[in-house]
VEXDREN-2710 file (C-alpha; in Angstrom, 1 decimal):
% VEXDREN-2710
k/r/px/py/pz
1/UNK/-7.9/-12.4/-21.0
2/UNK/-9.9/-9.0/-21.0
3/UNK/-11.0/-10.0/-24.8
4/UNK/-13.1/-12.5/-22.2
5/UNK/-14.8/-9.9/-21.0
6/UNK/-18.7/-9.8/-22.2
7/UNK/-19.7/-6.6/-23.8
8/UNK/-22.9/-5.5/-21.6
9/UNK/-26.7/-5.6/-22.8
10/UNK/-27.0/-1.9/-23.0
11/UNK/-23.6/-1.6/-25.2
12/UNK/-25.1/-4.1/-27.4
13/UNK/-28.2/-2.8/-28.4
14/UNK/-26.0/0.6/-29.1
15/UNK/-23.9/-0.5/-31.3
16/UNK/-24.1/1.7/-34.5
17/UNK/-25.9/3.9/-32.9
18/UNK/-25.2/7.8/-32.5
19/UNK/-24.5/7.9/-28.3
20/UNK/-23.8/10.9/-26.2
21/UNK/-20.7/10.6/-24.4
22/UNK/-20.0/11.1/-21.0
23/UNK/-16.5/11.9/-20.4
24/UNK/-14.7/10.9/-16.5
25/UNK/-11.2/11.5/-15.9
26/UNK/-9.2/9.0/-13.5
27/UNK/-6.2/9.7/-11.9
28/UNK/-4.0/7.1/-10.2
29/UNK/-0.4/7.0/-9.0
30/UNK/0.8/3.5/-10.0
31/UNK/3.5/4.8/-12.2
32/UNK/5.4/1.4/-13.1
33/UNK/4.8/0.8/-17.0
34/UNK/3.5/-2.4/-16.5
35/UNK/0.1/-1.1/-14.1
36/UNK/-0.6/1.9/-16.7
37/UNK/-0.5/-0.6/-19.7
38/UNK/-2.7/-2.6/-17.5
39/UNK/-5.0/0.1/-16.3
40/UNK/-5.0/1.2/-19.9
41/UNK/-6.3/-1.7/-21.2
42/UNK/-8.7/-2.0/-17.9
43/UNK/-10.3/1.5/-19.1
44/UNK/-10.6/0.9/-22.8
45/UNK/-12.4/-2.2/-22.6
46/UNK/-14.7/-0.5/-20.2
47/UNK/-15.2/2.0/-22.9
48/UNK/-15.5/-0.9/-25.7
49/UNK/-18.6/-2.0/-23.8
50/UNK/-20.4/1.0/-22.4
51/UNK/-19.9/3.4/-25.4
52/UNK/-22.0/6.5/-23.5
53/UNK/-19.3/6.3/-21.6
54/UNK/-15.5/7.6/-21.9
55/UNK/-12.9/6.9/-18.8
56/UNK/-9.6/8.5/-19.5
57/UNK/-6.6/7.2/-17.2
58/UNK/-4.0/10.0/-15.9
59/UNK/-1.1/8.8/-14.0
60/UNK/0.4/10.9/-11.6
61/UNK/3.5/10.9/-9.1
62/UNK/2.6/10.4/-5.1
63/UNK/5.7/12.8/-4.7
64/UNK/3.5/15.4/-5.9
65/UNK/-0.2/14.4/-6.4
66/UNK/-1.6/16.5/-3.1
67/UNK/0.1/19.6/-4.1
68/UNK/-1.3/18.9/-8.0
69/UNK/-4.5/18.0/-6.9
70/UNK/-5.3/21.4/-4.3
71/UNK/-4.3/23.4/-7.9
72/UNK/-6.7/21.4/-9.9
73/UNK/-9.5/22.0/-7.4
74/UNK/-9.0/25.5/-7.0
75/UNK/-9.6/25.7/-10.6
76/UNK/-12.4/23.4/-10.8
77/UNK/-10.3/21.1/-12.7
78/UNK/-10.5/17.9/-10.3
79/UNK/-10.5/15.1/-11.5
80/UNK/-13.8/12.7/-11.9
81/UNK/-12.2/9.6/-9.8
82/UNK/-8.9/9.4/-8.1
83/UNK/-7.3/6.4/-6.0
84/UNK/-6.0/7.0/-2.7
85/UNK/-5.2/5.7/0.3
86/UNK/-6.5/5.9/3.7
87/UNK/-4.7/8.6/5.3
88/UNK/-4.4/10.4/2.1
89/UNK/-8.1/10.1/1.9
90/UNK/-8.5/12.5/4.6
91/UNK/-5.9/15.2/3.3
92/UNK/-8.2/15.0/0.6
93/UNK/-11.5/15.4/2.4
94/UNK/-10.1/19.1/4.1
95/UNK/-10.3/20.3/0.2
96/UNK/-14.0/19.8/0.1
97/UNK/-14.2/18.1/-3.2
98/UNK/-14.8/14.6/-2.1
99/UNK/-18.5/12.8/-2.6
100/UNK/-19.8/10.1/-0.2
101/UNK/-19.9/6.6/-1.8
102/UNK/-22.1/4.7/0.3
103/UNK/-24.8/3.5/-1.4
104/UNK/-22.5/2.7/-4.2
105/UNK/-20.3/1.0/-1.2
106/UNK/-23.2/-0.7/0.0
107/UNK/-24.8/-1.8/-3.4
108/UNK/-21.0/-3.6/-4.2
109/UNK/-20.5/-5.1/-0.7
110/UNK/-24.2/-7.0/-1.1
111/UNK/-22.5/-8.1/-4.6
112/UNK/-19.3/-8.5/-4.0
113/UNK/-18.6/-9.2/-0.1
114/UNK/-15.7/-6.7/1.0
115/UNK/-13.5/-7.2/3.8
116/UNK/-14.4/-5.3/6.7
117/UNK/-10.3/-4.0/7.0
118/UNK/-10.9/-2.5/3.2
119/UNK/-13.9/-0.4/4.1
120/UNK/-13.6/0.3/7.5
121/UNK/-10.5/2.8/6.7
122/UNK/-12.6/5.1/4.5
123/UNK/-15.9/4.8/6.5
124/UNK/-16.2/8.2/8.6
125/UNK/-19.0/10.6/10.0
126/UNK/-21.3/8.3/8.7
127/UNK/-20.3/7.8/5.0
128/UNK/-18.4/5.7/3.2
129/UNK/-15.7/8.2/1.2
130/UNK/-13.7/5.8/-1.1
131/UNK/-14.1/2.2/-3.2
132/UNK/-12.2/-0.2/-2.1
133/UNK/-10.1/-1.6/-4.9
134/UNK/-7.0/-3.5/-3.9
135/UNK/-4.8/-4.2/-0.7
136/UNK/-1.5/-4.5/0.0
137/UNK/1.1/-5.5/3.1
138/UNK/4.8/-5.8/3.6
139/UNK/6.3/-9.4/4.7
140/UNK/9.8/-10.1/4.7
141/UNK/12.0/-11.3/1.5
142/UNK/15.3/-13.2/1.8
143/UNK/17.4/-14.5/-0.8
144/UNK/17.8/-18.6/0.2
145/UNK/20.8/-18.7/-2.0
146/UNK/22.7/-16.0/0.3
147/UNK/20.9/-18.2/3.6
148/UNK/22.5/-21.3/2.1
149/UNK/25.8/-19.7/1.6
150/UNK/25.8/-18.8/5.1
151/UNK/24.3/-21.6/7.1
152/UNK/21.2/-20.3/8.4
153/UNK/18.6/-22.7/7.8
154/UNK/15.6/-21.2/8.6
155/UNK/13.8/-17.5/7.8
156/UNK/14.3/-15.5/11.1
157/UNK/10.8/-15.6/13.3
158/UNK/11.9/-13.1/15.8
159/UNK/14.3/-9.7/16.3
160/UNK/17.5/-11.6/17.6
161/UNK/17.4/-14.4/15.0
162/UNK/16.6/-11.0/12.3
163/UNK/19.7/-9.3/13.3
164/UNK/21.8/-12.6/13.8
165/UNK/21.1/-13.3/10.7
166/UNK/21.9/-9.8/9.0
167/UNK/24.8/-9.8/10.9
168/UNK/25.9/-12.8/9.7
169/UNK/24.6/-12.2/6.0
170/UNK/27.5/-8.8/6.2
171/UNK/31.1/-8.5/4.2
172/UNK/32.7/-8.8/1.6
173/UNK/30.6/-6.5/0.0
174/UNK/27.3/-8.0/0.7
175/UNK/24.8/-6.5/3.4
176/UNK/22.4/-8.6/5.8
177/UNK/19.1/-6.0/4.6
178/UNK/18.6/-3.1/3.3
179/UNK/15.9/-0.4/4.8
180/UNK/15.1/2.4/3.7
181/UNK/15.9/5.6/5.7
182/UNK/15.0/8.5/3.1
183/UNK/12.2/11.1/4.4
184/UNK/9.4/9.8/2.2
185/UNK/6.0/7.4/3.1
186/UNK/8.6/4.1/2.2
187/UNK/11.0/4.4/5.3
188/UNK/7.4/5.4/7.4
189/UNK/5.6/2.0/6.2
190/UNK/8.8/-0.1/7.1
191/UNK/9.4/1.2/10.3
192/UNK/5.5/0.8/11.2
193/UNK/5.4/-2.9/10.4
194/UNK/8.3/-3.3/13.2
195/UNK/6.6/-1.1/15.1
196/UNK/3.1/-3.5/15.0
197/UNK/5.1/-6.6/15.7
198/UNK/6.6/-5.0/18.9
199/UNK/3.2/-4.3/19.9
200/UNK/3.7/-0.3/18.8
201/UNK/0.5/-0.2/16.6
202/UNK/-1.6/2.4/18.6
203/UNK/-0.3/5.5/17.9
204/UNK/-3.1/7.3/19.4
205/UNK/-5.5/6.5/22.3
206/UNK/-9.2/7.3/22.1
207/UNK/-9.1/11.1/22.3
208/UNK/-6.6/10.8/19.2
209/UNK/-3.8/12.0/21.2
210/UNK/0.0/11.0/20.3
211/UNK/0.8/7.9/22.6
212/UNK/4.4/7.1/20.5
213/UNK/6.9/7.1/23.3
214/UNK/6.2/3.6/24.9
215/UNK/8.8/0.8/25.1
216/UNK/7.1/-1.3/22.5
217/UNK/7.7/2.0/20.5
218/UNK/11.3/2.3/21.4
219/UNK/12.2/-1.5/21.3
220/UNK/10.9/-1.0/17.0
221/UNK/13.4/1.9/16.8
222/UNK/16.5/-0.1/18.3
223/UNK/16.0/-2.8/15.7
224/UNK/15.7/-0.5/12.7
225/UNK/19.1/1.0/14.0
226/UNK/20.3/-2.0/14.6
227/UNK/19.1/-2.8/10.5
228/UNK/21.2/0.3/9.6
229/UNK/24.0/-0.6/10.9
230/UNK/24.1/-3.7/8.8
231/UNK/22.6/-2.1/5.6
232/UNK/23.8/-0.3/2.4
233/UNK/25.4/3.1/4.3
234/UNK/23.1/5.1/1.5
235/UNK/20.0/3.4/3.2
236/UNK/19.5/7.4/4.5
237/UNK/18.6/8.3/0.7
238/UNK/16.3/5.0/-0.2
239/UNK/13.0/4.7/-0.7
240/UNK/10.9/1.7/-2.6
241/UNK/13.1/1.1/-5.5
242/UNK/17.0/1.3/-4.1
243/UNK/16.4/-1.8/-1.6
244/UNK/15.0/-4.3/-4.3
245/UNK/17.0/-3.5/-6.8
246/UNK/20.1/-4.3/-4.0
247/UNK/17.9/-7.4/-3.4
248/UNK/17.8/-8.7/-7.2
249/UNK/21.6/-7.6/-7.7
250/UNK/22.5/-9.6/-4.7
251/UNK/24.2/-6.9/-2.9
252/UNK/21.9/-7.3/0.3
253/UNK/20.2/-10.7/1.1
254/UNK/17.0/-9.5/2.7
255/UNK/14.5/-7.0/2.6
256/UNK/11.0/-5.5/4.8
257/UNK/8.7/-4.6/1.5
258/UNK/5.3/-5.6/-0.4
259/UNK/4.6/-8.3/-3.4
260/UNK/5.8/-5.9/-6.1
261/UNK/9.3/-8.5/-5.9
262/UNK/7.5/-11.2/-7.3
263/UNK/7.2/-10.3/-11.0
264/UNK/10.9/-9.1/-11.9
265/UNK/13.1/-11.5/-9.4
266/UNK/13.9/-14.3/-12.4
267/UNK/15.0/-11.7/-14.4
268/UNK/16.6/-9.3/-12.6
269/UNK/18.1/-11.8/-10.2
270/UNK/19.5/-14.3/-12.6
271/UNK/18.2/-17.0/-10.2
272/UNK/15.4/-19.3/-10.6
273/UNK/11.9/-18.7/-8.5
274/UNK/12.9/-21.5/-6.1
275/UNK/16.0/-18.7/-4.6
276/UNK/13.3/-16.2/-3.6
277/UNK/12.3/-16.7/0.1
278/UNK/9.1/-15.2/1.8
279/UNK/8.4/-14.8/5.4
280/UNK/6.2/-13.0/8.2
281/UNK/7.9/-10.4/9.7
282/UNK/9.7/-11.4/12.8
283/UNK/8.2/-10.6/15.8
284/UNK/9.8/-8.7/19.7
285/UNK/11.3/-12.0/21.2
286/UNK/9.2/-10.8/24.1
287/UNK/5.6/-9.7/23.9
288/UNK/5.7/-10.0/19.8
289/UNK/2.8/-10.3/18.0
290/UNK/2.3/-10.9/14.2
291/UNK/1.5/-7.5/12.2
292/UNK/1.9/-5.8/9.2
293/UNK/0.9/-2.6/7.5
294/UNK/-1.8/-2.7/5.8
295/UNK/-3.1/-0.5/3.2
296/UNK/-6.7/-0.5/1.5
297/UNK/-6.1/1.3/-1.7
298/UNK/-9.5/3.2/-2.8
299/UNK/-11.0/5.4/-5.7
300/UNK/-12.5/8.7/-4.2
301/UNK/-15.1/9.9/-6.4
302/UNK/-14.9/14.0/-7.0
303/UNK/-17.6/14.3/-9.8
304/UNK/-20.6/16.1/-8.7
305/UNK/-22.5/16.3/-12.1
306/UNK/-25.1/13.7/-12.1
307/UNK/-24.0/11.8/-15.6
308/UNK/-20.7/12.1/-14.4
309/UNK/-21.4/10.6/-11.1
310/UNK/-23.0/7.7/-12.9
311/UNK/-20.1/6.8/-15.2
312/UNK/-17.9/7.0/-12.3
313/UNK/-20.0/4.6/-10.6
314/UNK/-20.8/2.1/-13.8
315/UNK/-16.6/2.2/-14.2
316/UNK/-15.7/1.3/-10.7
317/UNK/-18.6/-1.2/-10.4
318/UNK/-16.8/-3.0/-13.7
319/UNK/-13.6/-2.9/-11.9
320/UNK/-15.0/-4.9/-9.0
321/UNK/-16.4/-7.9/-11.3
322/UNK/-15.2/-10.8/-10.7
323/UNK/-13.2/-11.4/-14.3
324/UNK/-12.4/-7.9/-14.7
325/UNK/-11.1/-7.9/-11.1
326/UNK/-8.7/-10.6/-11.4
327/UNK/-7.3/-8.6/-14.4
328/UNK/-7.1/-5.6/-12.7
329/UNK/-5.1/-6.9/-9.8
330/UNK/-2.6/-8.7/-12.0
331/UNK/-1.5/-5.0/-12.8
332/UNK/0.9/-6.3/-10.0
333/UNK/0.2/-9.7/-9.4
334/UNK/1.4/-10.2/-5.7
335/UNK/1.7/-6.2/-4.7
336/UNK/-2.7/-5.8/-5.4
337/UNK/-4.7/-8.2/-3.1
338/UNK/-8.2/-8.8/-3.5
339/UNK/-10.7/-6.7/-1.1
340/UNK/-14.0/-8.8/-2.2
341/UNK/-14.7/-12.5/-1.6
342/UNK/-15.8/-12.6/-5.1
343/UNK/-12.0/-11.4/-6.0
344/UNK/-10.8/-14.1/-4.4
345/UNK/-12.8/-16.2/-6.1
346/UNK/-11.9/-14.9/-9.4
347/UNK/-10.5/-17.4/-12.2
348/UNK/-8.3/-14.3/-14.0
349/UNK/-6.7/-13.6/-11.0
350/UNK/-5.7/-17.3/-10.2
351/UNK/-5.1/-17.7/-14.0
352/UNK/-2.3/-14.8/-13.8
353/UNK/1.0/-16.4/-14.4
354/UNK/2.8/-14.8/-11.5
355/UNK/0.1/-16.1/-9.2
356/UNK/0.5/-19.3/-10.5
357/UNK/4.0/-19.7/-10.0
358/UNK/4.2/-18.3/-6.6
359/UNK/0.3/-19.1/-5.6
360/UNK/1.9/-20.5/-1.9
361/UNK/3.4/-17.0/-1.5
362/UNK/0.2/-14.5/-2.8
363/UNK/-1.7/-17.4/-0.3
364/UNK/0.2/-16.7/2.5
365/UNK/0.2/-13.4/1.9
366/UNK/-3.3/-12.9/1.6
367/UNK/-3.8/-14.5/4.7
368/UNK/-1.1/-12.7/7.0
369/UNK/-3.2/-9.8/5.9
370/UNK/-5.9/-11.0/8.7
371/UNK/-2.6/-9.0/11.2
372/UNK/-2.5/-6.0/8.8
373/UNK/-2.8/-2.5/10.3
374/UNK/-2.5/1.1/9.0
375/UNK/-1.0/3.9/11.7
376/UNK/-3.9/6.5/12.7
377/UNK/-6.6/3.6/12.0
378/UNK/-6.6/1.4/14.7
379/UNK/-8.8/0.3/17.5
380/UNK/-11.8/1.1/15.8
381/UNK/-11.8/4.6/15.1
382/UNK/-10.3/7.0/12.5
383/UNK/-8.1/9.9/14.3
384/UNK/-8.2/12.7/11.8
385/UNK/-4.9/13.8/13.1
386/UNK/-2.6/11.4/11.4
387/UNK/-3.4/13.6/8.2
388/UNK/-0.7/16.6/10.1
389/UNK/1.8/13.1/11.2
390/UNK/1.6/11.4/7.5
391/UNK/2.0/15.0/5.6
392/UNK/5.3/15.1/7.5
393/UNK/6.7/11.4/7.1
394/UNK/7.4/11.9/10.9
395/UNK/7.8/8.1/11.2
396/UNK/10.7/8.5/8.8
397/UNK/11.6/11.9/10.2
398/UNK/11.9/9.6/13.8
399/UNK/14.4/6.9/11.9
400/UNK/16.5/9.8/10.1
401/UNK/17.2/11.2/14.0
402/UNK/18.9/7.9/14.4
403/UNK/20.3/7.1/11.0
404/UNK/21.8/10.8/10.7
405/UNK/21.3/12.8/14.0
406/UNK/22.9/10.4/16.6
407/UNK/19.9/10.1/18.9
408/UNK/19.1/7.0/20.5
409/UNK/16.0/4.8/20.5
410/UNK/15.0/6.3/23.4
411/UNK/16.0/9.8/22.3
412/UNK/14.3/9.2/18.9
413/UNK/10.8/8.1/20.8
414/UNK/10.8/11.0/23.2
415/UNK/11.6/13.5/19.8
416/UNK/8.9/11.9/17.8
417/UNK/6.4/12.2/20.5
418/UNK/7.2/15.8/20.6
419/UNK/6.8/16.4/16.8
420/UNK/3.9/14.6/16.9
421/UNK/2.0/16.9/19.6
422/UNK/3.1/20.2/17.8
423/UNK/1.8/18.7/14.9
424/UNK/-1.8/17.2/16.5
425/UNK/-1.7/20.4/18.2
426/UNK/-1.3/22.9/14.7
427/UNK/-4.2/20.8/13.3
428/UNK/-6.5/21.1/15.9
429/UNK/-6.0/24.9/16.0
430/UNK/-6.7/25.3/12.2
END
């Protein structure tokens, strides 16, 4: 596949020639073996056909990156690119490190066509501050052996028919789902995907004030405890990996996650592809509406040296063509969506095995995307504030005061709200 890849012009007419090197360092957090081989391999044949150039790849842990990252830039020691996500993008931006991307944003967008939800997230006072490179969204998985062996038809479309059928799907050892309800940015993205589909997306209003305690807001919160109560009773300590790994063992029949469940379920699972069911999230059985979160993953550029600015931009606008692309994504075919039209377009990432298998399920998902959202990033303006809300998983903070402090849906609302001012509040005083 990347041996396809057409060494430019310019590395061409180098070749055996003496060339100057300019050396960018990338770090990314996408720490599964399978996306750094991938990356790897991404980078080197980068380097293979632009030899003035050398990207290094340097995988790092989200658990720590922020903390690793304000270190390096107090030293000077930033790295030349790193990816990020929207929220995160902002943290970033207080550190003063970040360059605007926009006529690099611009130059790809006449190439390349993004979609508006990829850039829109990083476009702020003016400037675009981060390359869209991949998406992602959550949709709901269910096991149709563990449907079969229990009667239910159908994927639930709606709360009641998602708790009838946990409830059902529960004994004998087995669990209906599994969520997570660990303090940590997994347990805040599955509770804000419940929380758009009761019609709980605005978490601000226009002035970027806290609006959290609504009844859309609490009716989210009674589901997800009503999901606890019919999930693994360690759900309080998972994150990403602990509810899919239940799912391939067969230990708990569904699951609220993104595509990453495509590439291991044959093996893992012991059960052919055909056993691995994919459906929209259910909706509020009254005033639903279709949503998931949505994230536009990005590379921030931090280089401020001119040669080094270059490379970062030659490397990122290599990601983004249309044969490199497909590659790239299939560093998790299914979990990385295409943010160009040329992406979806691209033969390499149709090609990828894992697409091909389950094209009707990377199709769907791809299109349920069109209902994607991201909390602090909706109705058309970016509310700087959700940096002082995200920093402090207070979405998952809000589920752990049900899970493990007692409070009720409407208790856990009214407590969240609370946080959430003291913590708009701190910001806006600092």
């Amino acid at each position: 596949m990347l041996q396809r890849i057409v060494p430019t012009l310019l590395a061409t007419l180098l070749i055996g020639a003496a060339v100057a090197q300019t050396q960018i360092t990338v770090w990314h957090m996408e720490q599964p073996p399978q996306r750094v081989e991938r990356f790897e391999a991404i980078a080197e044949a980068f380097n293979e056909a632009n030899p003035q150039y050398e990207v290094e790849m340097d995988v790092r842990d989200w658990n720590n990156v922020y903390q690793n990252l304000a270190v390096a830039a107090a030293s000077g020691n930033q790295p030349d690119i790193m990816f990020a996500i929207p929220d995160f993008a902002l943290t970033v931006r207080e550190l003063g490190i970040a360059q605007p991307v926009t006529d690099l944003v611009n130059d790809l967008d006449a190439q390349h066509d993004f979609i508006d939800a990829a850039t829109d997230a990083y476009f702020d006072d003016g400037e675009h501050w981060a390359v869209p490179l991949y998406g992602m969204e959550q949709v709901l998985w269910y096991r149709k052996d563990k449907f079969r062996e229990a009667g239910i038809e159908n994927p639930p479309e709606t709360y009641s028919e998602l708790l009838e059928a946990a409830q059902k799907l529960t004994g004998d050892g087995q669990y209906g789902i599994a969520v997570p309800a660990g303090r940590n940015l997994a347990s805040d993205q599955v509770i804000y995907s419940i929380m758009l589909t009761s019609g709980a997306g605005s978490m601000f209003d226009a002035q970027c004030n806290p609006t959290f305690d609504t009844p859309e807001t609490v009716r989210a919160l009674q589901l997800y405890s009503d999901l606890l109560a019919v999930s693994p009773p360690d759900a309080t300590s998972f994150s990403w990996g602990e509810p899919q790994a239940l799912f391939n063992a067969g230990t708990t029949a569904m699951a609220i996650e993104k595509g990453q469940y495509l590439t291991p379920w044959e093996e893992e699972s012991g059960r052919p592809a055909e056993d691995l069911g994919m459906a929209r999230i259910p909706v509020a059985d009254e005033g639903g509406q279709e949503g998931t979160i949505y994230y536009s993953n990005g590379a921030m550029v931090f280089a401020d040296d001119p040669a080094k600015q270059e490379a970062a931009h030659a490397f990122l606008s290599y990601v983004l063509e249309p044969d490199v692309y497909g590659e790239f994504l299939g560093a998790e075919p299914g979990l990385f969506f295409p943010v160009t039209q040329s992406g979806l377009e691209s033969e390499t990432l149709w090609e990828n095995p894992i697409v091909a298998q389950y094209r009707d399920y990377v199709e769907e998902m791809i299109a349920y995307s069109e209902y994607g959202a991201l909390f602090g990033f909706t109705g058309g303006y970016v509310c700087d504030e959700i940096t002082a809300v995200s920093s402090q998983n207070l979405l998952a903070q809000v589920v752990q005061q049900m899970a493990t402090g007692g409070l009720s849906a409407e208790e856990a609302a009214a407590w969240g709200q609370a946080r959430m001012e003291e913590a708009v509040a701190d910001f806006r005083s600092n």
